[in-house]
N, C-alpha and C positions, 0 to 999 in steps of 0.2 A: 445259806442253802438256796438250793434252786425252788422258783417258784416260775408255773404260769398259771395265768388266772384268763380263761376268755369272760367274754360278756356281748351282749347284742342278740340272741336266741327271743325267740318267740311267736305266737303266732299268728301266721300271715294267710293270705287269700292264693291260691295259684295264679300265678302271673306276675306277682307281686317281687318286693325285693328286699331284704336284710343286709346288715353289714354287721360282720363281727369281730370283734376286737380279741387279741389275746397279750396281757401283760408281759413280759418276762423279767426276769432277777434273778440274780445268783451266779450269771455265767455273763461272757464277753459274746455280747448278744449278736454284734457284726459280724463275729464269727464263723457261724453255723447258720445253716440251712435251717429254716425253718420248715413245717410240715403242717399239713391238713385232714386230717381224719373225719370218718362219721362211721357212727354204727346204729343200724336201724334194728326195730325189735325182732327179733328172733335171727338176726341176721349178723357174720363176722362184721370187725372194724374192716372200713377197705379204706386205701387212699383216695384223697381227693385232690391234694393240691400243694405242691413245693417250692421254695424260692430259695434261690443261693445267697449268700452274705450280703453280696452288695445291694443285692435284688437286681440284677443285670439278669438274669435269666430265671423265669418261670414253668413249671410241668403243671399239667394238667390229667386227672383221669377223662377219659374217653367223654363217660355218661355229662361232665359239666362243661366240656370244653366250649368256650363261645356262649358261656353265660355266668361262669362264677371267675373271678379276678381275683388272686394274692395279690400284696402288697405289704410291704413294710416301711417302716420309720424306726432307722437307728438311733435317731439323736432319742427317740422315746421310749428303744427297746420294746414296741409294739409292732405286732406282725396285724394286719387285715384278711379279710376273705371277702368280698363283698360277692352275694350273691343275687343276681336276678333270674327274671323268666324261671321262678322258682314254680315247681312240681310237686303234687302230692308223694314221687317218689323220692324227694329228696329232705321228706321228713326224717328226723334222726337228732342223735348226739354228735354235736359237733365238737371235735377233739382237737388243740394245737400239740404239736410234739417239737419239743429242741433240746438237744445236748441233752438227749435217751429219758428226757425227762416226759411228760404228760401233764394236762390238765387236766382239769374236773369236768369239764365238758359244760355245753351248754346247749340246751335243747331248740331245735327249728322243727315247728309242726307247721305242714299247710295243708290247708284247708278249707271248702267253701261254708 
């Protein structure tokens, strides 16, 4: 079965920087695009961030562009997000998505 699992979430100071991990299994990981989500409280999930198979090509939303970086590793089926010049507005769950799957999310608060 499909499984992703992120991890890296927690809390940071604004300005600050996090990098978060998301596992995958269950699917041919090189495959598919992987995806970036967050949803903050009271608020829809929105995108944040996509990489194609090879990771030859990255999208970005507007709000993170020029501060947060996808990245993956197929040899480990692990996709990246590494985020700096982090914002109290970019507190939230952070979500990976591939092959229509989801994770469990992983929390980024900041905060001074």
């Amino acid at each position: 079965q499909v499984h992703l699992v992120e991890s890296g979430g927690g809390l940071v100071q604004p300005g600050g920087s996090l990098r978060l991990s998301c596992a995958a299994s269950g699917f041919t990981f090189s495959s598919y695009f992987m995806y970036w989500y967050r949803q903050a409280p009271g608020k829809e999930r929105e995108y944040v961030a996509h990489i194609t198979g090879t990771g030859g090509i990255t999208n970005y939303a507007d709000s993170v562009k020029g501060r947060f970086t996808i990245s993956r590793d197929n040899a480990k089926n692990l996709v990246y997000l590494q985020l700096n010049g982090l914002k109290p507005e970019d507190t939230a769950v952070y979500y990976c998505r591939g092959y229509s799957y989801w994770g469990q999310g992983t929390q980024v608060t900041v905060s001074s």
